[in-house]
C-alpha positions as CSV (number, residue, x, y, z in Angstrom):
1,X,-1.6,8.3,-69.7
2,X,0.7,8.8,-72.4
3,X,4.1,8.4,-72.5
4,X,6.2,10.7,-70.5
5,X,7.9,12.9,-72.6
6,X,11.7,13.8,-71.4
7,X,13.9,16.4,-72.0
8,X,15.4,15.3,-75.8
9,X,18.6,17.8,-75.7
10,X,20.9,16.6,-73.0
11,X,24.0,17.7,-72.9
12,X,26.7,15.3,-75.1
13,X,29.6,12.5,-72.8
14,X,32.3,14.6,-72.1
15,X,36.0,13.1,-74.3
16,X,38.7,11.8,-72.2
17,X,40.6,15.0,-72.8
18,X,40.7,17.1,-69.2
19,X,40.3,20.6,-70.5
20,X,37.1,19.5,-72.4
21,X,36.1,17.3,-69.3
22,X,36.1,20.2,-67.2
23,X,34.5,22.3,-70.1
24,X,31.4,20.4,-70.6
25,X,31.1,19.9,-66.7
26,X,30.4,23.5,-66.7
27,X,28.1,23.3,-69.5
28,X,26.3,20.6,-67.2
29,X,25.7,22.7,-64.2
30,X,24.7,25.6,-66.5
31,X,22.2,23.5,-68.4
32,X,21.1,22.3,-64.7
33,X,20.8,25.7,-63.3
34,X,18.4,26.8,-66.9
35,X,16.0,23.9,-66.2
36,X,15.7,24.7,-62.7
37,X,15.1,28.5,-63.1
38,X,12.1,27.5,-65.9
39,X,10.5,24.9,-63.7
40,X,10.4,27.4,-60.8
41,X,8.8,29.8,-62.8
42,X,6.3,27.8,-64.3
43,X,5.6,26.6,-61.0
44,X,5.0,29.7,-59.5
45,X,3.4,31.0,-62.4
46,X,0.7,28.3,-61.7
47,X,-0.1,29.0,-58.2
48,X,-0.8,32.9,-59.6
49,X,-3.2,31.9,-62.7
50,X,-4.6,28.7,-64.6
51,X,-2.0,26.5,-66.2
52,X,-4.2,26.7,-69.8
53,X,-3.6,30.7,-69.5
54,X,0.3,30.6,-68.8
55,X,2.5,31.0,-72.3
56,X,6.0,30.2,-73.1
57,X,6.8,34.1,-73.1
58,X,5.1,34.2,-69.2
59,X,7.6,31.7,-67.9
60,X,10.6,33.0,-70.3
61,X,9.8,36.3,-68.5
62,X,9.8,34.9,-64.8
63,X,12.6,33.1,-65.4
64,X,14.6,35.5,-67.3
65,X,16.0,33.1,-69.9
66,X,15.3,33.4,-73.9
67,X,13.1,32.0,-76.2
68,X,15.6,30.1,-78.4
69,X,17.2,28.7,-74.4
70,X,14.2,27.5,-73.9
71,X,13.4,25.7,-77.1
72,X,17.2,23.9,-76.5
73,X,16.0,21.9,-73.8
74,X,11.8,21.9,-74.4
75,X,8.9,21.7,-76.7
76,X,6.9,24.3,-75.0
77,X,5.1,24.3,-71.8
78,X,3.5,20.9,-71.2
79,X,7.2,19.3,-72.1
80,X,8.3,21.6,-69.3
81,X,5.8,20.7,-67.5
82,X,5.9,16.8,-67.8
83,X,9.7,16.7,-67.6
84,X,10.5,18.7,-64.2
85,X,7.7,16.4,-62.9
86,X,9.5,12.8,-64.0
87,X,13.0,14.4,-62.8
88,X,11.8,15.4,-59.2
89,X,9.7,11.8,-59.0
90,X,13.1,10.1,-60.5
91,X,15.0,11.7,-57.5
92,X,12.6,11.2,-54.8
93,X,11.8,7.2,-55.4
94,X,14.9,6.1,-56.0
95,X,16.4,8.5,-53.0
96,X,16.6,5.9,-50.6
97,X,18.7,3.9,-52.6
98,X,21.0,6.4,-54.3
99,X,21.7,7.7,-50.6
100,X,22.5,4.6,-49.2
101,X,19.7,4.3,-46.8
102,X,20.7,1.7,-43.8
103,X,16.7,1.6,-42.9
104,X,14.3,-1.7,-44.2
105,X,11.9,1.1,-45.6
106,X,11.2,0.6,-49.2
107,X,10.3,4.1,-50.3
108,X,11.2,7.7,-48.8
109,X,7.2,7.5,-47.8
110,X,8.0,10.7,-45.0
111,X,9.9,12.8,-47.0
112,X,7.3,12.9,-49.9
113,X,4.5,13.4,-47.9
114,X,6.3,16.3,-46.3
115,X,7.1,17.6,-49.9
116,X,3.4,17.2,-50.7
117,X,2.0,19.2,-47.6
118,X,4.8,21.6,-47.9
119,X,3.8,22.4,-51.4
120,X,-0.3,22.4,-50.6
121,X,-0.7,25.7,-52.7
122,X,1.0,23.9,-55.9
123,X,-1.0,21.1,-54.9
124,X,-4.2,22.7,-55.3
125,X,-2.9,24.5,-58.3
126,X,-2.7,21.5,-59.7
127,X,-6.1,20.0,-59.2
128,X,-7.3,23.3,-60.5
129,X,-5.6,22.9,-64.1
130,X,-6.6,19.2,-64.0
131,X,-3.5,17.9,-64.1
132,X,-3.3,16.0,-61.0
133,X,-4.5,12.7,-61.8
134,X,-2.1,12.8,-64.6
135,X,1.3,14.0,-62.1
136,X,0.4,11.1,-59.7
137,X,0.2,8.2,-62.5
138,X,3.3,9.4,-63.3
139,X,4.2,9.2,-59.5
140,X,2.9,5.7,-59.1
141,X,5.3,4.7,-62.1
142,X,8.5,5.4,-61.1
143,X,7.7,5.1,-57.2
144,X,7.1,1.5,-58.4
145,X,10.1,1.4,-60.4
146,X,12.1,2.3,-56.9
147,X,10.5,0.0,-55.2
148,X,11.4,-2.2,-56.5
149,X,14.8,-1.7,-56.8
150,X,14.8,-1.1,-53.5
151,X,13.2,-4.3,-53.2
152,X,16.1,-6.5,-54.6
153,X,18.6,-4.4,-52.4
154,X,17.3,-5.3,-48.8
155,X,19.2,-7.8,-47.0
156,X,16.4,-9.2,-45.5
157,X,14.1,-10.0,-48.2
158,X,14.1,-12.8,-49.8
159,X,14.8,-13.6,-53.8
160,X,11.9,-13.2,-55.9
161,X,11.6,-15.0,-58.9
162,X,9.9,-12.2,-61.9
163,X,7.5,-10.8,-61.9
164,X,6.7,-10.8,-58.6
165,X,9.2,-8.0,-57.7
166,X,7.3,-5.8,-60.2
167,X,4.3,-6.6,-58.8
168,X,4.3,-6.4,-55.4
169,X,6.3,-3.1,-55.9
170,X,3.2,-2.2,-58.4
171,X,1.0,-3.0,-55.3
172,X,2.8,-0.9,-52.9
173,X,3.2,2.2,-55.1
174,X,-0.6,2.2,-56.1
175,X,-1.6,2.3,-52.1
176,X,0.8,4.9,-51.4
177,X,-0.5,6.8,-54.2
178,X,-4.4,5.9,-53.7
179,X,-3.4,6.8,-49.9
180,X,-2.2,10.0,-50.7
181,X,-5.1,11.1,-53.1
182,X,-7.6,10.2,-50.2
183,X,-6.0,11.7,-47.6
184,X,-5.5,15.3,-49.6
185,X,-9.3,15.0,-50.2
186,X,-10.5,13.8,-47.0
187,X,-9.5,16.7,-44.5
188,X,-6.2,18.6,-43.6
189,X,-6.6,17.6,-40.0
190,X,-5.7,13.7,-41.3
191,X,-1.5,14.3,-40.4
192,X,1.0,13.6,-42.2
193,X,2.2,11.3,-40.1
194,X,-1.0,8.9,-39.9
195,X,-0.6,8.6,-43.7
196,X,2.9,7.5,-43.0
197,X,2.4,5.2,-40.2
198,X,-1.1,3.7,-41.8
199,X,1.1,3.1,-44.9
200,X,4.0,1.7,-43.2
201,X,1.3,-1.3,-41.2
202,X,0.3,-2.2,-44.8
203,X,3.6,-2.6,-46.5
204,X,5.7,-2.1,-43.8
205,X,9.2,-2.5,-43.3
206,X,11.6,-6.1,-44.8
207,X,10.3,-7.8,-41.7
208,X,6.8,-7.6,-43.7
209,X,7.8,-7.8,-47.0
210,X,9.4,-11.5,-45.5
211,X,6.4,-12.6,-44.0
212,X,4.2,-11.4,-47.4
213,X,6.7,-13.3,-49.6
214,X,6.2,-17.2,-47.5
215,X,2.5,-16.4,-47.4
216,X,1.6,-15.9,-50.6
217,X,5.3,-15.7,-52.6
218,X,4.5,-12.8,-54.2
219,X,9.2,13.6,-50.0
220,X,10.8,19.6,-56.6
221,X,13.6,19.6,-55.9
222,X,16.0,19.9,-52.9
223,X,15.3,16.1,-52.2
224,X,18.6,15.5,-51.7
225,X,18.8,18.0,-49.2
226,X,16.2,16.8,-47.2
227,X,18.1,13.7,-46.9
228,X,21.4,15.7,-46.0
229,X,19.7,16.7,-43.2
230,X,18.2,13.8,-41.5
231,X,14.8,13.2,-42.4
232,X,13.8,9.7,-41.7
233,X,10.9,8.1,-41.5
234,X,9.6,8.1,-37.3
């Protein structure tokens, strides 16, 4: 898959001076606020018709923002596309650790699952464009990226020496991901939480990350919210 392409016009480091501190934090929320309203629209725009029929000017018109906002922050549709994508995956797998979770989980497995049957009509939308087999390599990259950060942060597993952080991380990401795929095929009755649990018996909590290292020494948005209000893992 190629290279994820990111969002090239970020807003500029703020100087030290307090007026323009305070100036370009407004600039930052606006600029948040634009992105958000042109991913929700291309979002819903794909759950109404296929993604290869939706143009700039359909989103720019859902969204309500102009052609020359749009081309400050993207390269058309597929950048828009590609980039609201990475930024949701960068929040949810590394949500654990950015929210100071006191669990031994090693990825927010729960929340995304929930995000992933809450969203089933985007979901299919998405296997209808084609697109994805592409959005959940790009899943299974950063979730391994998390991992193992979150990896390196639990008090009960021990130091790895490289690169078997990165692997074993690589291991767990591409069963969550391989899980997920199956069980979205397979049949709706298969819960949510049978994913969760079936997932959690393979890679389980530190406790089994511990006993896997002397063996062999090897959840779009509003995810911050769902933490806010409780969600953990059961």
């Amino acid at each position: 898959m190629p290279a994820t392409k990111m969002a090239r016009k970020r807003t500029k480091k703020a100087p030290l001076s307090g007026n323009a501190a305070k100036s370009a934090d407004k600039t930052d929320r606006r600029v948040v606020r634009t992105r958000d309203v042109l991913g929700d629209a291309l979002v819903a725009l794909m759950q109404e018709r296929p993604f290869e029929s939706i143009t700039v000017q359909h989103v720019l018109d859902r969204a309500g923002v102009s052609r020359s906002t749009f081309y400050e922050h993207y390269e058309g549709k597929n950048d828009l596309f590609l980039s609201d994508a990475a930024e949701f995956f960068e929040a949810m797998s590394t949500a654990l650790s950015k929210h100071g979770d006191k669990s031994s989980r090693v990825a927010p497995v729960c929340e995304f699952f929930a995000h992933v049957a809450e969203q089933r009509q985007f979901h299919d939308a998405l296997i209808a464009s084609g697109k994805i087999q592409d959005l959940w390599e790009m899943g299974e990259e950063y979730f391994a990226r998390g991992i193992e950060q979150r990896l390196q942060e639990l008090p009960g597993v021990p130091t790895m020496a490289p690169p078997r952080p990165a692997a074993l991380a690589r291991a767990f990401a591409g069963a969550l991901f391989s899980l997920l795929s199956w069980g979205s095929r397979a049949t709706r009755r298969c819960q949510r939480h049978r994913w969760t649990n079936f997932f959690i018996a393979w890679c389980g909590p530190a406790s089994e990350c511990r006993r896997q290292s002397k063996l062999s020494r090897p959840n779009y948005r509003n995810v911050s919210s769902k933490f806010e209000a409780g969600l953990r893992m059961e």
